[in-house]
C-alpha positions in Angstrom: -11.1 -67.1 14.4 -13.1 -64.0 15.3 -10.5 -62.7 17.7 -7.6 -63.4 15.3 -9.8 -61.8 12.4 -10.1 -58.8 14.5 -6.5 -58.2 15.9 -5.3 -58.6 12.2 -7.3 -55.9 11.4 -6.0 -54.2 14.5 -2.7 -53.9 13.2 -3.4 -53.3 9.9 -5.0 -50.3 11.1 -2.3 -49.2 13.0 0.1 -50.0 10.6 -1.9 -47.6 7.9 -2.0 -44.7 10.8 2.0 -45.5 11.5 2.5 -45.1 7.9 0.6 -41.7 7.4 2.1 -40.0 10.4 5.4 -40.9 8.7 4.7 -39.0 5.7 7.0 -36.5 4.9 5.0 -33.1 4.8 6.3 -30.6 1.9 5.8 -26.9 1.9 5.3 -24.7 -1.0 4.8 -20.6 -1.5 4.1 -18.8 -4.2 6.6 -16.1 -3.7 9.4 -16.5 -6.1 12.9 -16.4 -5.6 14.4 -13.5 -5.1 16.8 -13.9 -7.7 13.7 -14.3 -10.3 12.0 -11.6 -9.2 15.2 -9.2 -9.0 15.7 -10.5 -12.9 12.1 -10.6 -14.1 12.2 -14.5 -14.5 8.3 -15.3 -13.8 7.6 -12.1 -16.4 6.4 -13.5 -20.1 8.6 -12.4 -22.7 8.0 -9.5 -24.0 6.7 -7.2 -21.0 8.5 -4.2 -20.7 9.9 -2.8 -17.4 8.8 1.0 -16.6 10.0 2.9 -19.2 12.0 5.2 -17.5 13.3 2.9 -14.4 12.2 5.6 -11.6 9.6 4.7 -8.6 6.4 5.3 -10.0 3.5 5.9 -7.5 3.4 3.8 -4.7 0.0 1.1 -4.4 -2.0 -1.0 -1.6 -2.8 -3.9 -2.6 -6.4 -5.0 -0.8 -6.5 -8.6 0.7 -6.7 -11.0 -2.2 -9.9 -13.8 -2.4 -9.9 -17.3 -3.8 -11.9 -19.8 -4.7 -13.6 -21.4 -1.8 -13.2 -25.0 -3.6 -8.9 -24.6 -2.8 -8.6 -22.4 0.1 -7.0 -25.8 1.9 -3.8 -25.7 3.3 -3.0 -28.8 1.3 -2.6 -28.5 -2.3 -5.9 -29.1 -4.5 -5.1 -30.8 -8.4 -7.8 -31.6 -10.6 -7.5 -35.6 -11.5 -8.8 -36.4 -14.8 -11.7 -34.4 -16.2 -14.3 -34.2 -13.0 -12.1 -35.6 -10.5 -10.3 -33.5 -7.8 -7.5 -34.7 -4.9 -6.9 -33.3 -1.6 -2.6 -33.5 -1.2 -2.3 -34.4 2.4 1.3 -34.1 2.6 1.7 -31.5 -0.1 0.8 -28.0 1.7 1.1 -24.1 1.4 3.5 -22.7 3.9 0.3 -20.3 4.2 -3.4 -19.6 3.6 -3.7 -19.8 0.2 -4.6 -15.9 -0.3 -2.2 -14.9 1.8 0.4 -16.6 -0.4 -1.5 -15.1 -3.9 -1.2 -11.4 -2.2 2.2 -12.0 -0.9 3.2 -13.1 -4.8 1.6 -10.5 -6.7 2.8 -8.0 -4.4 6.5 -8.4 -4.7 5.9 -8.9 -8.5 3.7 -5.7 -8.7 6.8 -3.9 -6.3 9.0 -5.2 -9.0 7.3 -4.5 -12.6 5.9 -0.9 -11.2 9.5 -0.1 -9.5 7.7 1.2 -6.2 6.0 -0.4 -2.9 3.4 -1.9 -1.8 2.0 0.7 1.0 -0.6 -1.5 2.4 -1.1 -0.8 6.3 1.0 2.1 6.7 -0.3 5.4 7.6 -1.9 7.5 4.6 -1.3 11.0 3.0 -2.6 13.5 0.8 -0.5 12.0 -2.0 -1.5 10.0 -5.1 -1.6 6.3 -4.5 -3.0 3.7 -6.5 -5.0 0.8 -5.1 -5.2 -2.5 -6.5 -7.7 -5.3 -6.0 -7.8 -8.6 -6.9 -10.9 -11.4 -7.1 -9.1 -14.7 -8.0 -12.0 -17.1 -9.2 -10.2 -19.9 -10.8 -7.0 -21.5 -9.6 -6.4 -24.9 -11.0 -3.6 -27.3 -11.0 -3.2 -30.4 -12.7 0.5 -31.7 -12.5 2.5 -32.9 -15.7 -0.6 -30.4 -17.5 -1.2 -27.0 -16.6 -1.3 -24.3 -13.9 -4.5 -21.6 -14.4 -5.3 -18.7 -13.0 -8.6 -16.4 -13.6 -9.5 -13.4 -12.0 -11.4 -9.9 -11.8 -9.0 -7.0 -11.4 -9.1 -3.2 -10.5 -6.2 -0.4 -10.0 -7.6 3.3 -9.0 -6.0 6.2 -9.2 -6.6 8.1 -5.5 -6.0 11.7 -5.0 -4.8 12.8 -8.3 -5.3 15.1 -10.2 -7.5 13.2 -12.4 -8.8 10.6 -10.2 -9.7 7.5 -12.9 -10.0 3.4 -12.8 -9.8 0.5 -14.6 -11.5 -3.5 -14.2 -10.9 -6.0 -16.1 -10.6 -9.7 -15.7 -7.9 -12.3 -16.8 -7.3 -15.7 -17.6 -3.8 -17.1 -17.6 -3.0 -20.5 -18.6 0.9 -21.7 -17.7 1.7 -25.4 -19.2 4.3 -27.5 -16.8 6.1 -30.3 -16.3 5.3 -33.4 -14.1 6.0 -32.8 -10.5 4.3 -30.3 -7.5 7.1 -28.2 -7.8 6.8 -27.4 -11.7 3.2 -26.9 -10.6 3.8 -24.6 -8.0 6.3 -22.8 -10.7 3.9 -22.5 -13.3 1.5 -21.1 -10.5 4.3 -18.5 -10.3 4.8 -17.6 -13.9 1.2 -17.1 -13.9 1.0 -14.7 -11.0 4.0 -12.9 -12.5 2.2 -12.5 -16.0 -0.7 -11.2 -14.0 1.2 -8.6 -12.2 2.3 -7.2 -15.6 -0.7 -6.6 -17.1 -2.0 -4.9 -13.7 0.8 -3.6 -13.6 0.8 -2.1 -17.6 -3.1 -0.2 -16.4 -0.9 1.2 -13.3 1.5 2.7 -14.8 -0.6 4.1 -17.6 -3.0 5.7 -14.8 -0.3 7.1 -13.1 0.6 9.2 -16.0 -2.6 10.4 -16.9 -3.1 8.0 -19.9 -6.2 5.6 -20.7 -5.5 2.3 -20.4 -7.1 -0.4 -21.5 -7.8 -4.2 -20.7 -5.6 -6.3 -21.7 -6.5 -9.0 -24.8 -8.1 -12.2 -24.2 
């Protein structure tokens, strides 16, 4: 009985490994498409473009940080109101703030009409630098996607060299399902990039911005 006991529970085992390896594994980025982006979709209503549609100053955008608590390949959702999961088959296609920079770069290279000059050799010309220290990122799928975060953009090398932090907490509702979640993610990002993107542009032309509300 003890041997039968124990090679039932040998191929149970095996069974539950066969059927893990078997998972299908999903991948997921944060960038969005490039029709969205080329049309504003992940922008809130109501943001406007640059005013006058030129290149404004080009930025560099310093290498993003997240919260230690989701920088997993896997996807990390919140289950009820303590509770967290690990998504094993559910994954970024890369480190998680890799993905956030990647995101609000192309969104900041789309509200601020210019491009992101991160890595490439400098010049005696007036750049602004942006920075970005993402301290919440939570998910809970079929509720919400939220992002919160301390932000700067500096003016280098102008003519009246000036700087703004401020933080930001963006709350997205969506439907059931990763990919809503990883869409909401997106709008979120995107709404972030405009308000950065508002102080930028209001630097860049000598004005004083201010933090956005709430």
């Amino acid at each position: 009985m003890i041997r039968i006991a124990m090679r039932l529970l040998g191929t149970g085992a095996a069974l539950a490994l066969a059927a893990c390896a078997s998972a299908p594994l999903h991948y997921y980025t944060l960038v969005a498409p490039a029709a969205e982006s080329a049309g504003g979709g992940v922008a809130p209503a109501g943001d406007t473009p640059a005013s006058s549609g030129q290149p404004s100053l080009p930025f560099e955008l310093l290498p993003v940080s997240v919260p230690a608590q989701v920088d997993q390949p896997q996807l990390v959702v919140r289950e009820g109101g303590q509770g967290v999961a690990l998504l094993g088959s559910e994954r970024w296609i890369a480190p998680l703030n890799d993905e956030v920079r990647s995101a609000l770069s192309a969104d900041l290279a789309r509200e601020l009409h210019s491009q992101d000059v991160s890595g490439l050799p400098g010049n005696d010309k007036p750049l602004l630098r942006i920075t970005l220290d993402l301290r919440r990122f939570d998910s809970q799928p079929g509720s919400y996607a939220l992002i919160e975060g301390a932000w700067s953009v500096r003016l280098l090398r102008g003519q009246h060299p000036a700087a703004l932090a401020c933080t930001s907490r963006i709350n997205e509702t969506v439907r059931p399902g990763y990919d809503a979640l990883v869409q909401g993610h997106q709008r979120a990002i995107g709404a972030l990039a405009a308000q950065i993107a508002t102080a930028a542009r209001l630097l860049g032309n000598g004005q004083a911005p201010v933090c956005p509300a709430g």
